[in-house]
KEMI-892521 format. One record per residue (C-alpha): residue in three letters; x, y, z. Coordinates in steps of 0.001 Angstrom, whole numbers, plus 500000, padded with zeros to 6 digits. Each point is the difference from the previous one (the first is absolute). Layout:
N
  type       x       y       z
   ALA       X       Y       Z
...
***
This chain:
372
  type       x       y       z
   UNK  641735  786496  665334
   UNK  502404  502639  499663
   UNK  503677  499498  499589
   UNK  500880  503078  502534
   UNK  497839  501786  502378
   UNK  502119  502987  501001
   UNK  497976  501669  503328
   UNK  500602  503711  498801
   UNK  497568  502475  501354
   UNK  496992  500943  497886
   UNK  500694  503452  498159
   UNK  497092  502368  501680
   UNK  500192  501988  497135
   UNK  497725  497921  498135
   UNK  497882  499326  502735
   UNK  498750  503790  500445
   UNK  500201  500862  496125
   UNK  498055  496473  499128
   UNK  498004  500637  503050
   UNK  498990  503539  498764
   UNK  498783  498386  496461
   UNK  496724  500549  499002
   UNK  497559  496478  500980
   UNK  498461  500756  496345
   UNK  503178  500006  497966
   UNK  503789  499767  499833
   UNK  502540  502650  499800
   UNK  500872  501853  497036
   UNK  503216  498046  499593
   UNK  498867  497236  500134
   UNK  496759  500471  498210
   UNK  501940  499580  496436
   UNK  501024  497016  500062
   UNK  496369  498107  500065
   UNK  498396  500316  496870
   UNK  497428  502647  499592
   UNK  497084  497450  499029
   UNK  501395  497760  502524
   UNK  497638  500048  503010
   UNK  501798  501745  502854
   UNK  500731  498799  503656
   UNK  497363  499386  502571
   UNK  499537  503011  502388
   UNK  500419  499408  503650
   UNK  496306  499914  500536
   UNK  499379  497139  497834
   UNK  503191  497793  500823
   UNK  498819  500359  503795
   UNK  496488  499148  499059
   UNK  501345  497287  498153
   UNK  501901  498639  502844
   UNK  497161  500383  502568
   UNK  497648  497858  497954
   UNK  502915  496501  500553
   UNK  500848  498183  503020
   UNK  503499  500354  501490
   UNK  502174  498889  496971
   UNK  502263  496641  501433
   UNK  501901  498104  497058
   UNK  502847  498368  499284
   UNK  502246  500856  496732
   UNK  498741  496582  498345
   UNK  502286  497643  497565
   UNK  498601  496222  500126
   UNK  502956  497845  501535
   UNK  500073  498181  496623
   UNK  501223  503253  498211
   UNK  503630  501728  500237
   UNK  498704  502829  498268
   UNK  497529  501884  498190
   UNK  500192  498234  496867
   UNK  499948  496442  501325
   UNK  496628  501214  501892
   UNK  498077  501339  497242
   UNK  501424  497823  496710
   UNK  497585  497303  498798
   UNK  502055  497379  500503
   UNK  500846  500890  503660
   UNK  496434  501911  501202
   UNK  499619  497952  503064
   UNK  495872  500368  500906
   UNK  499905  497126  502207
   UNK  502869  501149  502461
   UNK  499129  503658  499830
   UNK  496844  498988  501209
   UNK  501186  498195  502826
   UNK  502139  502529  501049
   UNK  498120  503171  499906
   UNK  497537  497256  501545
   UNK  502229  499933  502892
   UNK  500609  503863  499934
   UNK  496539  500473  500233
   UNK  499153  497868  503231
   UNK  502440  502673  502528
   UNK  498675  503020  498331
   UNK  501392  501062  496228
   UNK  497661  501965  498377
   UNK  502358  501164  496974
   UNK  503369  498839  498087
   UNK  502358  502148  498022
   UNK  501094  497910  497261
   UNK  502657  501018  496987
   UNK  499274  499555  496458
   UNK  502501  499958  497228
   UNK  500020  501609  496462
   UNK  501978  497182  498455
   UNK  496911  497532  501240
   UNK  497710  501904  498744
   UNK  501340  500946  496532
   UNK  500625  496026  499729
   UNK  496341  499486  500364
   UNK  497713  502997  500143
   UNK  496169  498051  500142
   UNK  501804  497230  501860
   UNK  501271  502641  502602
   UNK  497017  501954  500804
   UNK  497815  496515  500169
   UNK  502763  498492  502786
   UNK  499763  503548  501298
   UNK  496570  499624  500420
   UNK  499875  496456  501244
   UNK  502395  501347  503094
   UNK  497355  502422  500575
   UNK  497214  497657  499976
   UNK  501875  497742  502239
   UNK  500626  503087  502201
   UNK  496907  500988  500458
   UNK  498779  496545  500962
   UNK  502154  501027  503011
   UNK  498686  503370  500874
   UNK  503174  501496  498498
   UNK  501028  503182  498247
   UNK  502942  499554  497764
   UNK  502390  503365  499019
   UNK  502167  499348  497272
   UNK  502946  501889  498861
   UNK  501815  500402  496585
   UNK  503566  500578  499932
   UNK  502500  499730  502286
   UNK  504162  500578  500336
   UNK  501044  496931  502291
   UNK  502307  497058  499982
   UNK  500765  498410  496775
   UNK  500453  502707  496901
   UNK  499497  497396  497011
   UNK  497066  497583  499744
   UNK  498613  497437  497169
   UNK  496956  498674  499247
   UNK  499084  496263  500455
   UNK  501570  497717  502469
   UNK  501317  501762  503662
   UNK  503448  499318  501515
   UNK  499774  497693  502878
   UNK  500900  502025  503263
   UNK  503155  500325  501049
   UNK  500666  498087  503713
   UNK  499781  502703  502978
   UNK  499613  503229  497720
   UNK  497367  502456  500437
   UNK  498363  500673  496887
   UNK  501945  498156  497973
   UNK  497723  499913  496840
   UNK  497920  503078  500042
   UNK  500329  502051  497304
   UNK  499630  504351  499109
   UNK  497057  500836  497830
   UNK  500869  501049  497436
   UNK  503445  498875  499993
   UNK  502728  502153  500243
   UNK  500693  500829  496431
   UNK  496558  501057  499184
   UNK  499750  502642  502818
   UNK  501871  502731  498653
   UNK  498458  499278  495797
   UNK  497264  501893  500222
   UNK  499539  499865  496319
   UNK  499108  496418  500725
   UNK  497623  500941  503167
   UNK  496677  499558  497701
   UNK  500096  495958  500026
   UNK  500374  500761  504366
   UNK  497146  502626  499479
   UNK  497440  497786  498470
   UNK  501041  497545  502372
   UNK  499085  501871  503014
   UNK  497049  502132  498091
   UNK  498236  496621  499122
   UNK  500294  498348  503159
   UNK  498661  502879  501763
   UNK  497300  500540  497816
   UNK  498615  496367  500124
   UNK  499501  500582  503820
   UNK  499448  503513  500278
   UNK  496409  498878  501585
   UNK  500992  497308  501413
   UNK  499073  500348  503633
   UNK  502009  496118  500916
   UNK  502899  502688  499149
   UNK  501265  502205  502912
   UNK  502784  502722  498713
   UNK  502695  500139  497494
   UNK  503354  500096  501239
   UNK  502076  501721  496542
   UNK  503407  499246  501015
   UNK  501771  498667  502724
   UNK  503445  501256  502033
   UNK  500556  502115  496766
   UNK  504025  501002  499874
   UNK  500496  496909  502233
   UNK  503926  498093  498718
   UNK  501044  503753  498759
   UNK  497245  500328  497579
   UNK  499412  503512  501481
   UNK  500515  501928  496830
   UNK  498198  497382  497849
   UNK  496742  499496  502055
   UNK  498565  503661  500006
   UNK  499011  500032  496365
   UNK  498388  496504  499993
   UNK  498180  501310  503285
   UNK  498472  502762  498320
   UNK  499017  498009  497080
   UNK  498576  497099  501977
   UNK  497412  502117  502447
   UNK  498793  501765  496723
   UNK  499281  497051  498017
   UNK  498180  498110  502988
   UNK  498376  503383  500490
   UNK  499090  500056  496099
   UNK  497929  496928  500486
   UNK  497845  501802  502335
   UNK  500043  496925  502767
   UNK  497063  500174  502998
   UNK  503092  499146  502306
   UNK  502001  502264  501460
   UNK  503745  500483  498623
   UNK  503529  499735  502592
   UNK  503706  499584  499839
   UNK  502064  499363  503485
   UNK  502139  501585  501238
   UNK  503268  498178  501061
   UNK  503325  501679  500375
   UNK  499518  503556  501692
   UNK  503945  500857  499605
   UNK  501860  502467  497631
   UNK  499867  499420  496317
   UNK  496197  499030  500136
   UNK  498652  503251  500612
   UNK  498169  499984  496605
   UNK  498706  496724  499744
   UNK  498479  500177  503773
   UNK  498428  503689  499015
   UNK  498376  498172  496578
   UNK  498835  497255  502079
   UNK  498284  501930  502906
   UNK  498579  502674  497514
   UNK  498596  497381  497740
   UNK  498150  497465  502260
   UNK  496707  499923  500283
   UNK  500862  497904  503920
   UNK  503305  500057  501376
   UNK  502164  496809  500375
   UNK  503577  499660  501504
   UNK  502677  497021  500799
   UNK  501027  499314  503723
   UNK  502527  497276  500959
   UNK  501359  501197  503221
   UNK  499414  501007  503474
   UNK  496662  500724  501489
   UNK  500605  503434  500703
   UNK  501193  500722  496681
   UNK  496765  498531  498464
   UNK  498219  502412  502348
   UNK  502096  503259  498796
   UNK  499262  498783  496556
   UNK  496017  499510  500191
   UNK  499680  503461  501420
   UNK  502262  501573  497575
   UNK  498081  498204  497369
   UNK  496471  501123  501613
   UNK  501230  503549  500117
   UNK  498622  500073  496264
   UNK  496467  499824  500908
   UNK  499119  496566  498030
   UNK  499604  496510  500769
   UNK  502969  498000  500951
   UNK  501279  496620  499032
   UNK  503264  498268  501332
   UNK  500146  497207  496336
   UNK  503404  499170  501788
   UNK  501312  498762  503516
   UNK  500768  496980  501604
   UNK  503611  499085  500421
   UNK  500607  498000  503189
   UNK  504145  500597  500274
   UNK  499840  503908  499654
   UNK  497646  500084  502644
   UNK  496063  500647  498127
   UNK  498566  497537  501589
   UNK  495628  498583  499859
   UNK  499614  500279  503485
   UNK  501339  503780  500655
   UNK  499170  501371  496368
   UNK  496570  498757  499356
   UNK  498343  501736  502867
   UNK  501409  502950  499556
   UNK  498817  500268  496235
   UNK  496451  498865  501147
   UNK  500124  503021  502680
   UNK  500904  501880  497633
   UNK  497671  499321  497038
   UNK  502342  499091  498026
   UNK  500280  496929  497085
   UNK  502361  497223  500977
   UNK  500970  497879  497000
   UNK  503782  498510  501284
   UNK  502082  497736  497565
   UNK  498837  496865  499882
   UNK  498001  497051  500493
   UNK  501169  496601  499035
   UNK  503704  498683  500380
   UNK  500765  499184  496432
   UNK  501904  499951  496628
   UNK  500903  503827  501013
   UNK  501935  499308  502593
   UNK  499166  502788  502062
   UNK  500433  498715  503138
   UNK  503625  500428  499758
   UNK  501112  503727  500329
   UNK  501106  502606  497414
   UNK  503981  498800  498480
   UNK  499442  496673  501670
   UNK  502860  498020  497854
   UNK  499286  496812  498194
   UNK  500114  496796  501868
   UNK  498492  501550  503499
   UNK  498590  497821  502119
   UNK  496148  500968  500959
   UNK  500167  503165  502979
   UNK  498925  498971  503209
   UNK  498256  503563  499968
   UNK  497792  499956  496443
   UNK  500204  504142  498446
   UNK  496839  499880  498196
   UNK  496689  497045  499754
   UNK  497796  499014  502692
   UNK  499315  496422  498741
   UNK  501647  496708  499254
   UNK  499043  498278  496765
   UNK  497265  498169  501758
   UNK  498747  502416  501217
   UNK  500899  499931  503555
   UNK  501366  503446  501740
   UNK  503493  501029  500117
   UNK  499441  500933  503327
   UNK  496211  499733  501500
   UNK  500557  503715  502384
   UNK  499643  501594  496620
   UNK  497083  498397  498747
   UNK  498218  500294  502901
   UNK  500406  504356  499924
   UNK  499093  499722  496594
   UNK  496491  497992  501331
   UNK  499707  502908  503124
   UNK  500450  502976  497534
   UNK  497551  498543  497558
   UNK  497362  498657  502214
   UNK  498097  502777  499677
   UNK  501049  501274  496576
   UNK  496383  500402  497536
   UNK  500301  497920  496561
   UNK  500019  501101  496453
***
């Protein structure tokens, strides 16, 4: 989902120093900024534990094709049961056992009881499916302004066209105003912290992403400790996407503060490869919550094996050809005709596969995969 994946080597710096950390706590720089009452990060031991106890993770990041965004999925008058049903119906039958879905502060704010009941209902209907959801909070892509109520329509032959930051750009740097996003988060989180339909919480996604670098970091800190102040069951993650200069801080946050370890992928095999073992070098359990992007060359049939050899989770981007658009690729212009090569979704509307090869590893890799 990323606007710019720049393939810069991973600094090994942080490997060995975040390597050498304690399993029981975090360093003493980064120790200060979660709150002293605020229960503090799973140790190695238990995250591992943790991971032992699921089958191999295999998702899809999950938007109903009746949504362009966040808000049009979770509003009232746009929650969708019936098709998101269907769909992680479908998802179900070659092998999902989990979705990462985004929530949105301005939906919930709108509606807080209304919220958490369509929150639950997705979870009910989840579950119905032998799925995990992981749901994550805020987020820096695409479209910096949002409203409440009705969604844009999509714009013809552009990726993403209606999917919207949480919060929206001018909140992210008013922290005085950051209590109405902590309550948001802190309720959420408590009203599921025992949930066990819920899988992991996912604080913040591609944090600095469209040159929010500078911005992101404080927000990041805030948002692990108040989903940590709510003392969830689940374990606690933000991925890591952009590995190049300038991001030094946020990755370090992100690695030192997960409970598991997730990372974006949209290219090459090999790459993917470097990445998972660079990622495993920090002892914990290891989640790819991003990949899938036919035209840059991460591809089902060479990338899924290799995650299952590798024990890792494999949740690409997406499932459904819909409102999103995201079959087209990143800075497709308006007007584009439909790629004879989709970038992201394995399925047509009716459910039908994009292309039947892929479906079919997803069945082999699965086959023998235990159920929740």
């Amino acid at each position: 989902m990323n606007l710019r994946w720049l393939k810069a080597s991973f600094v090994l710096s942080f490997v060995v120093m975040l390597s050498a950390c304690s399993s029981h706590s975090v360093t003493p720089k980064d120790s200060a900024s979660v709150s002293d009452t605020s229960p503090q990060r799973w140790s190695r031991e238990k995250a591992n534990e943790w991971y032992a106890k699921q089958p191999w993770l295999v998702g899809v990041n999950f938007l109903p094709s009746t949504a362009i965004n966040q808000l049009e999925m979770w509003q009232e008058a746009t929650f969708d049961p019936k098709t998101i049903d269907r769909e992680l119906g479908w998802a179900s039958d070659f092998g999902v056992n989990t979705v990462r879905v985004y929530l949105h502060d301005m939906a919930w704010e709108a509606d807080p009881n209304g919220f958490l009941a369509r929150m639950d209902h997705f979870l009910e209907i989840a579950s119905s499916h032998g799925i995990k959801p992981n749901f994550v909070f805020f987020d820096d892509c695409w479209n910096p302004t949002a409203n409440i109520g009705p969604q844009p329509e999509p714009k013809s032959g552009v990726h993403n066209s209606g999917w919207v930051q949480s919060p929206v750009l001018a909140e992210k740097s008013k922290s005085e105003n950051w209590n109405r996003l902590e309550q948001y988060v802190t309720t959420v989180v408590s009203h599921f912290a025992d949930d066990s339909r819920v899988l992991y919480w996912d604080v913040y996604n591609e944090p600095g992403n469209n040159g929010l670098e500078e911005k992101s970091l404080p927000l990041l800190k805030k948002a692990f400790a108040w989903v940590r102040s709510a003392s969830p069951s689940q374990p606690v993650t933000a991925g890591i996407w952009n590995w190049s200069a300038g991001f030094e801080q946020l990755n370090a946050y992100q690695k030192a503060h997960s409970d598991i370890i997730t990372f974006h992928q949209y290219h090459e095999v090999d790459l993917m490869e470097k990445n998972i073992h660079e990622m495993q070098a920090l002892g914990r359990p290891v989640i790819c919550t991003e990949w899938m992007a036919r035209t840059n060359n991460s591809i089902v049939e060479t990338h899924l094996p290799l995650l299952k050899k590798e024990n890792v989770g494999a949740i690409n981007w997406g499932l459904v050809n819909g409102r999103s658009n995201t079959i087209f690729p990143w800075g497709s212009e308006e007007g584009s005709a439909e790629p004879a090569v989709w970038f992201h979704d394995l399925l047509h509307r009716d459910g039908t596969p994009y292309k039947t090869s892929e479906i079919e590893t997803y069945k082999k890799l699965t086959a023998d995969n235990e159920s929740f």
